[in-house]
N, C-alpha and C positions, 0 to 999 in steps of 0.2 A: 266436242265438248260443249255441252250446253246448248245441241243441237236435236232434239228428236223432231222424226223418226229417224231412227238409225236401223240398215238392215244388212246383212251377209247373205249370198247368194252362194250356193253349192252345186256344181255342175255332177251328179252321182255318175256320170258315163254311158247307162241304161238305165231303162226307166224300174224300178225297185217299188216293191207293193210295204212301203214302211206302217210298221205297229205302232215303234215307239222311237224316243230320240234322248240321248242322256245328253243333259249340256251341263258341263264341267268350269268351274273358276280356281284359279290357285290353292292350293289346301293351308297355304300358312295362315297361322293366328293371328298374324296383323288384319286379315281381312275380315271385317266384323260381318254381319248376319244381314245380308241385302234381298231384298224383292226385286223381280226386274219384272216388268210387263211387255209382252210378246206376243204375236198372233205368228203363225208358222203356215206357210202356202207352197203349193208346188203349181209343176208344169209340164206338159211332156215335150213342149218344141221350146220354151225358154222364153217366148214372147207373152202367153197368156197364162197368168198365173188365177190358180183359185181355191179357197179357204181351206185348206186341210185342219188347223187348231184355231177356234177364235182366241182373241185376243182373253190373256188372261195370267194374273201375276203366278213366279214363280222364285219360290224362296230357296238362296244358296246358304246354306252354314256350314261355319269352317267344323264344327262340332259331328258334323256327320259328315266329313268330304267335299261342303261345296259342290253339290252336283244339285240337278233336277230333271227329273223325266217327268216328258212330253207321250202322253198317249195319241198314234192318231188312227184311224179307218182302217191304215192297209190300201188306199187309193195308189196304182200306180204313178209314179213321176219319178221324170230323169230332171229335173229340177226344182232344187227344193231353197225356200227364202224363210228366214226369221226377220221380222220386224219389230223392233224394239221403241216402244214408248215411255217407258217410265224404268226407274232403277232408285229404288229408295238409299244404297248407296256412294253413287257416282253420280254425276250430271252426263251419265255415257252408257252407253250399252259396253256389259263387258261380258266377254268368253272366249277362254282361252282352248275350249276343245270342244267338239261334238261326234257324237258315236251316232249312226244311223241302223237300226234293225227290223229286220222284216217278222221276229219273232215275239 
């Protein structure tokens, strides 16, 4: 809390040539209309990560599902990081699910 950067790491198992990334927050109406700012990187050994999305906001509303998709290359990686800088409604990175696709 009131700590950025904040980031989640994902171990995918092999390395996945991803398109796109849905990230999802709660669907209830108590959670109002937030931005969160993120850049998304991968890796294929887990040590050297490198820029698959730069940084860049990404609006959740409860009015349409609370999701946002992330476009990326298609770059192989068996490791893949969100880094979270900003969130205009919490002083925290928040997400409670991510879909990863190669389509």
């Amino acid at each position: 809390n009131h700590a950025f950067p904040q980031s989640l790491t994902v171990d995918l198992g092999a390395p996945k040539a991803l398109k796109r990334l849905v990230l999802k927050l709660p669907p209830a109406a108590a959670w109002a209309t937030r931005t969160q700012t993120l850049t998304v990187s991968g890796s294929t050994d887990g040590g050297t990560y490198g820029t698959l999305k730069p940084s860049a906001g990404y609006t959740f509303d409860p009015s349409s599902g609370n999701t946002a998709t992330v476009s990326l290359p298609g770059t192989p990686v068996r490791h893949l990081r969100l880094t979270f800088t900003g969130n205009t409604g919490w002083p925290a990175a928040q997400l409670s699910e991510l879909e990863a696709y190669t389509s």
